[in-house]
mmJSON file of the N, C-alpha and C atoms, coordinates in Angstrom:
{"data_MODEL":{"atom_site":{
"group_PDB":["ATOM","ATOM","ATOM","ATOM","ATOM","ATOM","ATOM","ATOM","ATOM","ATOM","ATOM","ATOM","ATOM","ATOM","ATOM","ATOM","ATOM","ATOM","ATOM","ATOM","ATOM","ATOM","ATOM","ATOM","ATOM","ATOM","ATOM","ATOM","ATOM","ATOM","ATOM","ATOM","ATOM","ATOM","ATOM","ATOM","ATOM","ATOM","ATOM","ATOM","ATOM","ATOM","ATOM","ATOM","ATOM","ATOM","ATOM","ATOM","ATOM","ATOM","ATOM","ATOM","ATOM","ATOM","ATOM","ATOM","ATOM","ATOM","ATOM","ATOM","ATOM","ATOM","ATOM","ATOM","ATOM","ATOM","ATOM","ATOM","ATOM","ATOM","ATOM","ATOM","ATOM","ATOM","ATOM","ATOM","ATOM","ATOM","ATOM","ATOM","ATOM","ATOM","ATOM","ATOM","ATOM","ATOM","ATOM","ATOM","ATOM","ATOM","ATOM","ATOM","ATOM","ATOM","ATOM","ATOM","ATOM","ATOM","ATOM","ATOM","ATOM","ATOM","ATOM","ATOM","ATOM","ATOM","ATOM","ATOM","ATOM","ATOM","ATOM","ATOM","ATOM","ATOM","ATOM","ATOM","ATOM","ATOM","ATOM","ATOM","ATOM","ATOM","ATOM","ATOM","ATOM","ATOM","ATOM","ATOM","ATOM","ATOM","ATOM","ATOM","ATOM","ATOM","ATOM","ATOM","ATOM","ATOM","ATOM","ATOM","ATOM","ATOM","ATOM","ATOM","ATOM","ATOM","ATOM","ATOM","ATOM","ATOM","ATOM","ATOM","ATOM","ATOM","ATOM","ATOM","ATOM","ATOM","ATOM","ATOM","ATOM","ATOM","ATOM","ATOM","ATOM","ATOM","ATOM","ATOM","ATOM","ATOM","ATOM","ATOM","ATOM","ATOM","ATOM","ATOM","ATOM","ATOM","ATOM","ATOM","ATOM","ATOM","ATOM","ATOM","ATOM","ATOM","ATOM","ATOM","ATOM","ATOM","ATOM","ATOM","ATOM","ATOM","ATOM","ATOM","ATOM","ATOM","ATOM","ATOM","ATOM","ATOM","ATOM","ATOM","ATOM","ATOM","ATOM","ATOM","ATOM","ATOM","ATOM","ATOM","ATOM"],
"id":[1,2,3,4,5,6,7,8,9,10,11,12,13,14,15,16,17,18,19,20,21,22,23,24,25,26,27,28,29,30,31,32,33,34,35,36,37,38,39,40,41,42,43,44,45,46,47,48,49,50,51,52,53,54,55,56,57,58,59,60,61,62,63,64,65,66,67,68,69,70,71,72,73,74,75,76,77,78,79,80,81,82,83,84,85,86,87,88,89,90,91,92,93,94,95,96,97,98,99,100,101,102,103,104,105,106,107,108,109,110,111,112,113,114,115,116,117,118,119,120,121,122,123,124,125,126,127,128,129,130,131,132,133,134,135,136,137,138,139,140,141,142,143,144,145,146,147,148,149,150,151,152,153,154,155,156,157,158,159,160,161,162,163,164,165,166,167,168,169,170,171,172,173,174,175,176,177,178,179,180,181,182,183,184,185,186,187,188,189,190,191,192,193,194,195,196,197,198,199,200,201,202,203,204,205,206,207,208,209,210,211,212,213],
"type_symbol":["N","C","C","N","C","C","N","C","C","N","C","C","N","C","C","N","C","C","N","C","C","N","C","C","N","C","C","N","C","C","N","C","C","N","C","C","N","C","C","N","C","C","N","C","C","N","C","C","N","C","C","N","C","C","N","C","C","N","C","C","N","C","C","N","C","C","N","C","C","N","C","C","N","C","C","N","C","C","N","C","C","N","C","C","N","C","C","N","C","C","N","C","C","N","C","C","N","C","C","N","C","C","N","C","C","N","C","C","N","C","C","N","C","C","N","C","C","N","C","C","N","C","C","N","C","C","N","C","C","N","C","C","N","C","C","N","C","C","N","C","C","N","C","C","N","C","C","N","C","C","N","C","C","N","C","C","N","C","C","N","C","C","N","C","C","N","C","C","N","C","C","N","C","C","N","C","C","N","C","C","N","C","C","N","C","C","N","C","C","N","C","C","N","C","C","N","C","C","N","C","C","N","C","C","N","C","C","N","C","C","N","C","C"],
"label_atom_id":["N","CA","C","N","CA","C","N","CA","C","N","CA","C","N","CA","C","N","CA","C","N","CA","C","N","CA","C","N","CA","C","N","CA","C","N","CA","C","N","CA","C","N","CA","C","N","CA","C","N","CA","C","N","CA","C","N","CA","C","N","CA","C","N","CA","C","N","CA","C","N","CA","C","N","CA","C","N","CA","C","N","CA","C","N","CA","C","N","CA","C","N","CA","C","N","CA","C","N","CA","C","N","CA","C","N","CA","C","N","CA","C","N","CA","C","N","CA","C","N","CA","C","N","CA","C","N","CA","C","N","CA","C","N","CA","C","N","CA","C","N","CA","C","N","CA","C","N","CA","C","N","CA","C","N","CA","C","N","CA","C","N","CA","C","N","CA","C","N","CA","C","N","CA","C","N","CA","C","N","CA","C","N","CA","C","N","CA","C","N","CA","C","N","CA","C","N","CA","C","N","CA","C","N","CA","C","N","CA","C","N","CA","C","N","CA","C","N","CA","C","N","CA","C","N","CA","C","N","CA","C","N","CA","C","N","CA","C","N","CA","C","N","CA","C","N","CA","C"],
"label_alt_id":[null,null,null,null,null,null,null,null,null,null,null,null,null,null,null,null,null,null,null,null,null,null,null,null,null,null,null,null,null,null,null,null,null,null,null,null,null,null,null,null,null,null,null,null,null,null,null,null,null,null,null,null,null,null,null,null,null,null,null,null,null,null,null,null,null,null,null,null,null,null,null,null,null,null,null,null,null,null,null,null,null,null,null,null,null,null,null,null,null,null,null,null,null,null,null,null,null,null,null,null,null,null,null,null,null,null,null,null,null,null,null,null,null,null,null,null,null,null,null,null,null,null,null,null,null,null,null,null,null,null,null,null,null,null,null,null,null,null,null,null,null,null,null,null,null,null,null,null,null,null,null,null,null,null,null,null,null,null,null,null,null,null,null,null,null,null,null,null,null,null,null,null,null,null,null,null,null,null,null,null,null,null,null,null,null,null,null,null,null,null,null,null,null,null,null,null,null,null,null,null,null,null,null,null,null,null,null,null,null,null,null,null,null],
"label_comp_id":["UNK","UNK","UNK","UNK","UNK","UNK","UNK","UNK","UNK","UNK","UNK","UNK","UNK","UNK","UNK","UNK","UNK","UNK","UNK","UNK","UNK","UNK","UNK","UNK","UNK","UNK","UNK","UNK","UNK","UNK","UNK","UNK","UNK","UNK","UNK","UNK","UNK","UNK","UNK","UNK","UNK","UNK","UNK","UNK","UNK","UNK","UNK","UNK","UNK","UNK","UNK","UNK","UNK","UNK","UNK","UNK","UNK","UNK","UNK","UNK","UNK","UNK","UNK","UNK","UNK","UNK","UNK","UNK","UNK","UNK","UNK","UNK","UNK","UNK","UNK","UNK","UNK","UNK","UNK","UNK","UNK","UNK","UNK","UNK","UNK","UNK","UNK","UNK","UNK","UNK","UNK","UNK","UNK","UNK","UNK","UNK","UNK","UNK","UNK","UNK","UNK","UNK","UNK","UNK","UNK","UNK","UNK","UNK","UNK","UNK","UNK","UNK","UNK","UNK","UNK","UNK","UNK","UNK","UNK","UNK","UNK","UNK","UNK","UNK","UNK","UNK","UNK","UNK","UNK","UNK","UNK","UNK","UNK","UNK","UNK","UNK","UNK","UNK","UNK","UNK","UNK","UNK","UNK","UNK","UNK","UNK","UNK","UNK","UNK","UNK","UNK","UNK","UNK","UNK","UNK","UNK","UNK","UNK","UNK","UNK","UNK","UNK","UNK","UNK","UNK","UNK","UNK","UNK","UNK","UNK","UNK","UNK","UNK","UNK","UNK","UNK","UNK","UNK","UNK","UNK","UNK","UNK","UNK","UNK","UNK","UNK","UNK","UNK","UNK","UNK","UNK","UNK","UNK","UNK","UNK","UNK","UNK","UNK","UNK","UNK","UNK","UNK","UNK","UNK","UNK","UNK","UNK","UNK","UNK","UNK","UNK","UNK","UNK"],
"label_asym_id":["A","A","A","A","A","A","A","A","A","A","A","A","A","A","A","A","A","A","A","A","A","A","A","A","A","A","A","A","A","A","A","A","A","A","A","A","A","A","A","A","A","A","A","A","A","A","A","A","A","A","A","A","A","A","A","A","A","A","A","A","A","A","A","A","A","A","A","A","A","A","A","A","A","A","A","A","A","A","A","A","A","A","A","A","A","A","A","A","A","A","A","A","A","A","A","A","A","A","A","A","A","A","A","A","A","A","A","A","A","A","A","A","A","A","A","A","A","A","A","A","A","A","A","A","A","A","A","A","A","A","A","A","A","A","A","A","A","A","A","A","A","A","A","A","A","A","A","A","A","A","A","A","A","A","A","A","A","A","A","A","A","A","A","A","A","A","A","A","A","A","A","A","A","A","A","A","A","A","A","A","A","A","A","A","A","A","A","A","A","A","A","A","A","A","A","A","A","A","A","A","A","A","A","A","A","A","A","A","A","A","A","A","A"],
"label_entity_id":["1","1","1","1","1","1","1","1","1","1","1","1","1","1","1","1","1","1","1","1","1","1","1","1","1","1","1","1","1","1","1","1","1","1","1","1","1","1","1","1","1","1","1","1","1","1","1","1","1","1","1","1","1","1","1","1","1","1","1","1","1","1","1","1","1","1","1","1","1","1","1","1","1","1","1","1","1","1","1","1","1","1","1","1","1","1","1","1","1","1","1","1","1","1","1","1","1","1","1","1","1","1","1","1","1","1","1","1","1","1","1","1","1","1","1","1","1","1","1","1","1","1","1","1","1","1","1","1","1","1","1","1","1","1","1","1","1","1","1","1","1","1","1","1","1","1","1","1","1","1","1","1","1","1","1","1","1","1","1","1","1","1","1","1","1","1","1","1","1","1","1","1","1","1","1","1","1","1","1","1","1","1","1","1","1","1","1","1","1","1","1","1","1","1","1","1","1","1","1","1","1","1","1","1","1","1","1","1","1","1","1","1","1"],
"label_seq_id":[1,1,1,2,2,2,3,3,3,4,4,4,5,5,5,6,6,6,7,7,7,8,8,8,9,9,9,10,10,10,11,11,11,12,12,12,13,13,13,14,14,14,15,15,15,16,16,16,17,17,17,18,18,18,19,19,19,20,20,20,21,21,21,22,22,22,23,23,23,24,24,24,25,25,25,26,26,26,27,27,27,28,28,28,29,29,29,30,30,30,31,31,31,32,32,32,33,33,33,34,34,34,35,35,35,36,36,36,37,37,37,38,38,38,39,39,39,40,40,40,41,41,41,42,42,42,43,43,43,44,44,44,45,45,45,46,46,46,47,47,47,48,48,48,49,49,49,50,50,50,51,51,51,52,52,52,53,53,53,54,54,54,55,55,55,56,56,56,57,57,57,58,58,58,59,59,59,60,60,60,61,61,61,62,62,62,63,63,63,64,64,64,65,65,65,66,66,66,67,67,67,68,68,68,69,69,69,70,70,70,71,71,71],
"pdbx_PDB_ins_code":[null,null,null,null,null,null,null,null,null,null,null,null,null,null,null,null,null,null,null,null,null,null,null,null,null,null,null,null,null,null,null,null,null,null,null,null,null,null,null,null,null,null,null,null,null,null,null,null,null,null,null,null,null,null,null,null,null,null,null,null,null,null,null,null,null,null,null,null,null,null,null,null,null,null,null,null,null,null,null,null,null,null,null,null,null,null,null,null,null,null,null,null,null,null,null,null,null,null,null,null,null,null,null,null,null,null,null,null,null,null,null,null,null,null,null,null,null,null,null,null,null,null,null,null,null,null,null,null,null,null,null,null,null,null,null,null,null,null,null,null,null,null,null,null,null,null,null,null,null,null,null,null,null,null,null,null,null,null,null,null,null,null,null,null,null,null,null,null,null,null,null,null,null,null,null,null,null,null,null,null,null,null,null,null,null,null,null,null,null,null,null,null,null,null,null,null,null,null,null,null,null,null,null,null,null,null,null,null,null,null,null,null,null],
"Cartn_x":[107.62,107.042,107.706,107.996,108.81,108.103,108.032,107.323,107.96,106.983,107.627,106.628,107.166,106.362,106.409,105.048,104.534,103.39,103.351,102.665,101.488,100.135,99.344,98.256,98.385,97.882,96.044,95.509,94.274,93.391,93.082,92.923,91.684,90.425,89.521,89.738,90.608,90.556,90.816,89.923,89.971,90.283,90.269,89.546,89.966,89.778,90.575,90.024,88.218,87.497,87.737,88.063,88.778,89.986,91.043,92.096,91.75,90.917,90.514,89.714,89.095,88.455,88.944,90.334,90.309,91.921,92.243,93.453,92.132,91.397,90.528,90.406,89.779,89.557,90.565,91.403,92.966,93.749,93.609,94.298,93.563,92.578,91.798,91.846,92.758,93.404,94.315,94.243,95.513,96.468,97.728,98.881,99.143,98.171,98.86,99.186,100.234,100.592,100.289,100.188,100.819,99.867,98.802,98.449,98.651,98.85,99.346,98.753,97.318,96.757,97.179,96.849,97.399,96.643,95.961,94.402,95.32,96.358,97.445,97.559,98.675,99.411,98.429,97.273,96.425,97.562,98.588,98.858,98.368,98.526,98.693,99.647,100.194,101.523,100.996,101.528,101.393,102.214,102.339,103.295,102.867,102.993,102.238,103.028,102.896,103.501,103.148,104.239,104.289,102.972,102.067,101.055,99.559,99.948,98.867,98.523,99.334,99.284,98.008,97.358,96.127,95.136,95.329,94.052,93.734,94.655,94.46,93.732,94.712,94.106,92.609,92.472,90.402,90.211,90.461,89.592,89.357,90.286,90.353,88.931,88.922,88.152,86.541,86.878,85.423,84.747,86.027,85.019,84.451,84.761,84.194,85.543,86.591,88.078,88.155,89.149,89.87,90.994,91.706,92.57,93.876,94.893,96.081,97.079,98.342,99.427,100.174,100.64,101.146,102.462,103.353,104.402,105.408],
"Cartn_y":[100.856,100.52,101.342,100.875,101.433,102.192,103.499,104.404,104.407,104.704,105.156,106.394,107.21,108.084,107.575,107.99,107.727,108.544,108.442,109.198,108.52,108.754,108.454,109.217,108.971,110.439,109.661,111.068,110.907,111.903,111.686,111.919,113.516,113.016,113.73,114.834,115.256,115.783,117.601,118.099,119.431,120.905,120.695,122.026,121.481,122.828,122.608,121.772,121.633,120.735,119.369,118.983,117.724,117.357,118.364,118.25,118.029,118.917,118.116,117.058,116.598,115.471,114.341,113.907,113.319,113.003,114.593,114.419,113.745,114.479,113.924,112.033,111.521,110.047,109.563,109.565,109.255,108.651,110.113,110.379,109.178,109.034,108.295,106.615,106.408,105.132,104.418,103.258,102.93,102.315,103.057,102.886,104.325,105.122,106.694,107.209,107.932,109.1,110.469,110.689,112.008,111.938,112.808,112.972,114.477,115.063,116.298,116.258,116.35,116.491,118.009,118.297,118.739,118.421,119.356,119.452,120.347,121.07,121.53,120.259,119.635,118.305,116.983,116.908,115.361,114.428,114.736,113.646,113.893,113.159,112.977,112.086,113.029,111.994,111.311,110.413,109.919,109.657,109.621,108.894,107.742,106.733,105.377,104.689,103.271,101.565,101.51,100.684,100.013,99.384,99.475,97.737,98.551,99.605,100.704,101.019,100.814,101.608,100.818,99.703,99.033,99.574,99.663,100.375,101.841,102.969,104.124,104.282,103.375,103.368,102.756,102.001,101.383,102.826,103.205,104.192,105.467,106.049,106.996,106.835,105.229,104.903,105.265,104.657,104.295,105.456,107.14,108.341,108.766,108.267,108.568,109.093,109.355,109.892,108.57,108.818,107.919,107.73,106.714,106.709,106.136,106.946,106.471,105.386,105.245,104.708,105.241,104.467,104.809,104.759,105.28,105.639,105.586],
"Cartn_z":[130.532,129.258,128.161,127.071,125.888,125.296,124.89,124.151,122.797,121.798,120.062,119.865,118.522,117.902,117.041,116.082,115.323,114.56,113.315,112.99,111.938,112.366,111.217,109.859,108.51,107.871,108.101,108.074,108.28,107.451,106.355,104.747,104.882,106.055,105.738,107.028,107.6,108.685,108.513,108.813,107.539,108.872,109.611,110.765,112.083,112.805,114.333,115.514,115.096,115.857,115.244,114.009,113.739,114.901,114.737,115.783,116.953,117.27,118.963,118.881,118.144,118.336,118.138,117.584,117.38,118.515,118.521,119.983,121.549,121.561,122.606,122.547,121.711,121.642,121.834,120.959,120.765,122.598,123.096,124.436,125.435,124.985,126.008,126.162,124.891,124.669,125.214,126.087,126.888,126.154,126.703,126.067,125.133,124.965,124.502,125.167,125.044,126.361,125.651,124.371,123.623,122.373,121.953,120.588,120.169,119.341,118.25,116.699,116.89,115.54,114.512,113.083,112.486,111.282,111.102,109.513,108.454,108.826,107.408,106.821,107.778,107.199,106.979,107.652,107.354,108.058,109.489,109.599,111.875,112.335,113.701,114.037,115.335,115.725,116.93,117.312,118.681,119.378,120.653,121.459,121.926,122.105,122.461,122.924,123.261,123.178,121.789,121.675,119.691,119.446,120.55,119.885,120.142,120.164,119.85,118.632,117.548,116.442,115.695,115.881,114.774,115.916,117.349,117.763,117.299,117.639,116.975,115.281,114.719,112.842,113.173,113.699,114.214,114.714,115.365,116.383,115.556,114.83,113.401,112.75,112.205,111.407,112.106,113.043,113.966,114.489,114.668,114.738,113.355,112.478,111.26,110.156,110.658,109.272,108.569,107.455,106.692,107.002,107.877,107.976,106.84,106.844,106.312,106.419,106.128,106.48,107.974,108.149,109.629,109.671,110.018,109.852,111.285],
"occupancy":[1.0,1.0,1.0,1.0,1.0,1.0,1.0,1.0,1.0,1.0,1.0,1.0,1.0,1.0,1.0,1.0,1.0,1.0,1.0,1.0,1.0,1.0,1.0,1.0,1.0,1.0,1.0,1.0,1.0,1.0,1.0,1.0,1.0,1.0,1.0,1.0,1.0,1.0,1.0,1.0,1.0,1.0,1.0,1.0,1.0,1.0,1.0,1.0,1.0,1.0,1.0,1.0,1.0,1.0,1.0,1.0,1.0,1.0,1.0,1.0,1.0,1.0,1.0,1.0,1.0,1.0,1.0,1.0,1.0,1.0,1.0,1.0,1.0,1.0,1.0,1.0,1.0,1.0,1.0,1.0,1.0,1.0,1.0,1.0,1.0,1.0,1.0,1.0,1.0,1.0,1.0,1.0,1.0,1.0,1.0,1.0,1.0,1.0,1.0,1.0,1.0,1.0,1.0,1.0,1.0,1.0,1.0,1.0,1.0,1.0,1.0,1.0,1.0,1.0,1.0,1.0,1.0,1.0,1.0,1.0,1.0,1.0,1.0,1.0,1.0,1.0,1.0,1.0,1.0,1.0,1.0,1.0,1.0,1.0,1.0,1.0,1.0,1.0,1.0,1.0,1.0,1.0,1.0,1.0,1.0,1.0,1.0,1.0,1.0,1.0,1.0,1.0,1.0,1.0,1.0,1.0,1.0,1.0,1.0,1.0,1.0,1.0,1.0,1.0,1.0,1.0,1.0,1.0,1.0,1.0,1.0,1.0,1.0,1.0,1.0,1.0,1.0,1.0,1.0,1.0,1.0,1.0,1.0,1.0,1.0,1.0,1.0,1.0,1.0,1.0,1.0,1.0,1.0,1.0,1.0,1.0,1.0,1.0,1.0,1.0,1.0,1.0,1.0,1.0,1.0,1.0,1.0,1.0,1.0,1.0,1.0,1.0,1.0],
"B_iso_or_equiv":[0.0,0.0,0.0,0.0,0.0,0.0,0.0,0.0,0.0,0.0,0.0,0.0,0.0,0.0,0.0,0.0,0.0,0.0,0.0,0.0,0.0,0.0,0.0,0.0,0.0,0.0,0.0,0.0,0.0,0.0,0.0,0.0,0.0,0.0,0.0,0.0,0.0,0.0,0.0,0.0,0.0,0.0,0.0,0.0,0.0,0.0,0.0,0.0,0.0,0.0,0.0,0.0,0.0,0.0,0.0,0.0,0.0,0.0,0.0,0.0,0.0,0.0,0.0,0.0,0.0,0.0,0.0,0.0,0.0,0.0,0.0,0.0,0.0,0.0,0.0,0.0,0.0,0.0,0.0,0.0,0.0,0.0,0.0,0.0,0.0,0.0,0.0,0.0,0.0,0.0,0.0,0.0,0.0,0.0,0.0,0.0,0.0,0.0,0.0,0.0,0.0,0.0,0.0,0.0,0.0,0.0,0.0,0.0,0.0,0.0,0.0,0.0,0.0,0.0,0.0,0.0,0.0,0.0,0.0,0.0,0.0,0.0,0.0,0.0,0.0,0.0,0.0,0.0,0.0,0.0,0.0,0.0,0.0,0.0,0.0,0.0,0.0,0.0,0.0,0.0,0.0,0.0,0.0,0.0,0.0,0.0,0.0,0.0,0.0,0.0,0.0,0.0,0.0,0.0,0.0,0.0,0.0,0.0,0.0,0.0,0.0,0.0,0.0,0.0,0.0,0.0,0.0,0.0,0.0,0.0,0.0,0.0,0.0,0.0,0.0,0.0,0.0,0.0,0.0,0.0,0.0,0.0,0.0,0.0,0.0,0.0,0.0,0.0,0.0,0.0,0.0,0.0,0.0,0.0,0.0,0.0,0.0,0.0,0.0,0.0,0.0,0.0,0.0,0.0,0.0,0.0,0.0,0.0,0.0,0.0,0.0,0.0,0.0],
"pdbx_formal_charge":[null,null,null,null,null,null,null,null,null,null,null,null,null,null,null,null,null,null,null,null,null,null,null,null,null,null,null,null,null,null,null,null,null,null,null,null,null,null,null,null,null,null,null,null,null,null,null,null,null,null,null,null,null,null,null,null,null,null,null,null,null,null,null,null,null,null,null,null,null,null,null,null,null,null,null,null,null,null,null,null,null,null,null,null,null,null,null,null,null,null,null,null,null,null,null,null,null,null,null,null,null,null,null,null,null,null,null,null,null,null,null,null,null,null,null,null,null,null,null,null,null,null,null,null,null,null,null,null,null,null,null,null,null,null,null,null,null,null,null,null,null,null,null,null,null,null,null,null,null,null,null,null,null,null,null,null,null,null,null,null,null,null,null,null,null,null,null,null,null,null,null,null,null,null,null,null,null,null,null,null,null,null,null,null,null,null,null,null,null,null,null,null,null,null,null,null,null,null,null,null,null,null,null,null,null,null,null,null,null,null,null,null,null],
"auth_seq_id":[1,1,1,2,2,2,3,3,3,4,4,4,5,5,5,6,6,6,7,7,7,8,8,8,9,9,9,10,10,10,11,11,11,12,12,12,13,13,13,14,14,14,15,15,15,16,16,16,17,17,17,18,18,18,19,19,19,20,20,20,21,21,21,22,22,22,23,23,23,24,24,24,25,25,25,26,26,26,27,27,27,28,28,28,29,29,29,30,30,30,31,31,31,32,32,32,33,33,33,34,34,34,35,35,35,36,36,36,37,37,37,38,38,38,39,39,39,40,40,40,41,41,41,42,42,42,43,43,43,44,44,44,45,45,45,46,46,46,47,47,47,48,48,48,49,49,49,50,50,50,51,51,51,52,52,52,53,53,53,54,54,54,55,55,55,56,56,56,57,57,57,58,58,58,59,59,59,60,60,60,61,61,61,62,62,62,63,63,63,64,64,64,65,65,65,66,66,66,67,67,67,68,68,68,69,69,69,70,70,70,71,71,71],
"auth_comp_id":["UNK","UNK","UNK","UNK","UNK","UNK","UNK","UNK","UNK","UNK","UNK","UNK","UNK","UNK","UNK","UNK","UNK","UNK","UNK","UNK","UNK","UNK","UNK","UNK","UNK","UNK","UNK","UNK","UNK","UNK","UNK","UNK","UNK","UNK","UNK","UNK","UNK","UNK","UNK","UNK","UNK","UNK","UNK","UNK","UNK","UNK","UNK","UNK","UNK","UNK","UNK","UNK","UNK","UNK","UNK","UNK","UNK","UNK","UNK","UNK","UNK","UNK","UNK","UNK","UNK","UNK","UNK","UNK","UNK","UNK","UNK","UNK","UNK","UNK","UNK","UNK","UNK","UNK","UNK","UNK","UNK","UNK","UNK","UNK","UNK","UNK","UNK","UNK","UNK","UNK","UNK","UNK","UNK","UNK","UNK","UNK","UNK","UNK","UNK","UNK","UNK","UNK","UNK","UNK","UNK","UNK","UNK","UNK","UNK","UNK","UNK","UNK","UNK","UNK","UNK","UNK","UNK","UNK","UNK","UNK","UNK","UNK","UNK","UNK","UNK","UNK","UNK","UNK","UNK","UNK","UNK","UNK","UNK","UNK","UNK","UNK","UNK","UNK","UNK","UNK","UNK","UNK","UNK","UNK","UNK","UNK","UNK","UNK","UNK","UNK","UNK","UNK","UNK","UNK","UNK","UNK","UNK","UNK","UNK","UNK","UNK","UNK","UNK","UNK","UNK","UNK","UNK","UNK","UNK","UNK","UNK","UNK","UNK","UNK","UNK","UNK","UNK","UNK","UNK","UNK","UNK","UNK","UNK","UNK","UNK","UNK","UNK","UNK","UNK","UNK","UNK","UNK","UNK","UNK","UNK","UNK","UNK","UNK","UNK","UNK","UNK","UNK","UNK","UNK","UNK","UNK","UNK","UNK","UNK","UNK","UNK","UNK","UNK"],
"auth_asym_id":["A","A","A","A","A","A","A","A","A","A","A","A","A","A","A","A","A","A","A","A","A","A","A","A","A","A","A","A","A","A","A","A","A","A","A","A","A","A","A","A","A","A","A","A","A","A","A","A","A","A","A","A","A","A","A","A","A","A","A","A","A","A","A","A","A","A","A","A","A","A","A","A","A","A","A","A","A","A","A","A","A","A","A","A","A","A","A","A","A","A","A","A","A","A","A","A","A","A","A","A","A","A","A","A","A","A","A","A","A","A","A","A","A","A","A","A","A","A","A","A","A","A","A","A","A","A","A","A","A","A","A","A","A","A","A","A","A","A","A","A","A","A","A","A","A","A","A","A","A","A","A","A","A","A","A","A","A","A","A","A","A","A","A","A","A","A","A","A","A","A","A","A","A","A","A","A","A","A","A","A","A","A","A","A","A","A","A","A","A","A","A","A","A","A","A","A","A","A","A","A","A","A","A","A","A","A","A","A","A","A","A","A","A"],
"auth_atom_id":["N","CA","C","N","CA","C","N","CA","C","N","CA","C","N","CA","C","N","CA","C","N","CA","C","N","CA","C","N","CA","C","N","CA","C","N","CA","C","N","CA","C","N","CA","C","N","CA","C","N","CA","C","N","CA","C","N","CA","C","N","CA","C","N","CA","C","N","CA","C","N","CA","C","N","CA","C","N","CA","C","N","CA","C","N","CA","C","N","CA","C","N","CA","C","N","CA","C","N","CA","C","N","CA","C","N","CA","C","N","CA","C","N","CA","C","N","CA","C","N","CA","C","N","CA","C","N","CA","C","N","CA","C","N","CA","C","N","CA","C","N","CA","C","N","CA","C","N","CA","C","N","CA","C","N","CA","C","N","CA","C","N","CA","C","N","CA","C","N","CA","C","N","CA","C","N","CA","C","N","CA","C","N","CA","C","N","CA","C","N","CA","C","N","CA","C","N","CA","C","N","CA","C","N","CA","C","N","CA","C","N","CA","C","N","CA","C","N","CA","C","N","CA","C","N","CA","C","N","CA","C","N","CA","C","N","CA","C","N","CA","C","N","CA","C","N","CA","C"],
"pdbx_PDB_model_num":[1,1,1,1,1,1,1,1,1,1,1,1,1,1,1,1,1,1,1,1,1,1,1,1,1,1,1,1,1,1,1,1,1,1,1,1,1,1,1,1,1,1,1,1,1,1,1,1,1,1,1,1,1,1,1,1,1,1,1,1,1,1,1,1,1,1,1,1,1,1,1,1,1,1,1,1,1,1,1,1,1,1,1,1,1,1,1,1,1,1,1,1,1,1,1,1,1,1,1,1,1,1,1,1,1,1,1,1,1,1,1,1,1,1,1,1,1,1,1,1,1,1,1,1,1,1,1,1,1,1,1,1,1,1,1,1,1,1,1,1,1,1,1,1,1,1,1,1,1,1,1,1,1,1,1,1,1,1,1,1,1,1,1,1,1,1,1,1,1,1,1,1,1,1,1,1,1,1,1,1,1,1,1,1,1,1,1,1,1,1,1,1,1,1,1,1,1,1,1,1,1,1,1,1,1,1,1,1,1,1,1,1,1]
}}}
C-alpha cells in the first residue's frame, strides 16, 4: 500500500494533552501508520494512504479541534 505525509493545521490545539489526544485517535485510524502532533506549530503530520486525509480532517473535527488545510 502507498504511503504519503502529510500535514494538517489544527487551529485550537494549545498543550501536550492536545498532542496526545489527538496522536492517540488519529493512530487508531485505518490506513495511518504515523501521527506527530505539535501545539507550537498548530500543525500534525501524518503518515497514511492518500484517501485518509477527509477521514483524519472529520475525526479532528469530531474530537472537538478546528481543523485546517491539509497539506
Amino acid at each position: 500500500m502507498q504511503m504519503i505525509e502529510y500535514t494538517i493545521e489544527v487551529y485550537d490545539m494549545s498543550c501536550e494533552g492536545c498532542e496526545t489526544l489527538l496522536e492517540r485517535e488519529l493512530t487508531r485510524l485505518s490506513g495511518v501508520m504515523e501521527v506527530n502532533a505539535d501545539a507550537i506549530t498548530g500543525e500534525v503530520a501524518v503518515m497514511g494512504e492518500p484517501k485518509t486525509r477527509d477521514r483524519v480532517r472529520r475525526t479532528v473535527a469530531e474530537i472537538g479541534y478546528e481543523p485546517g488545510r491539509v497539506e
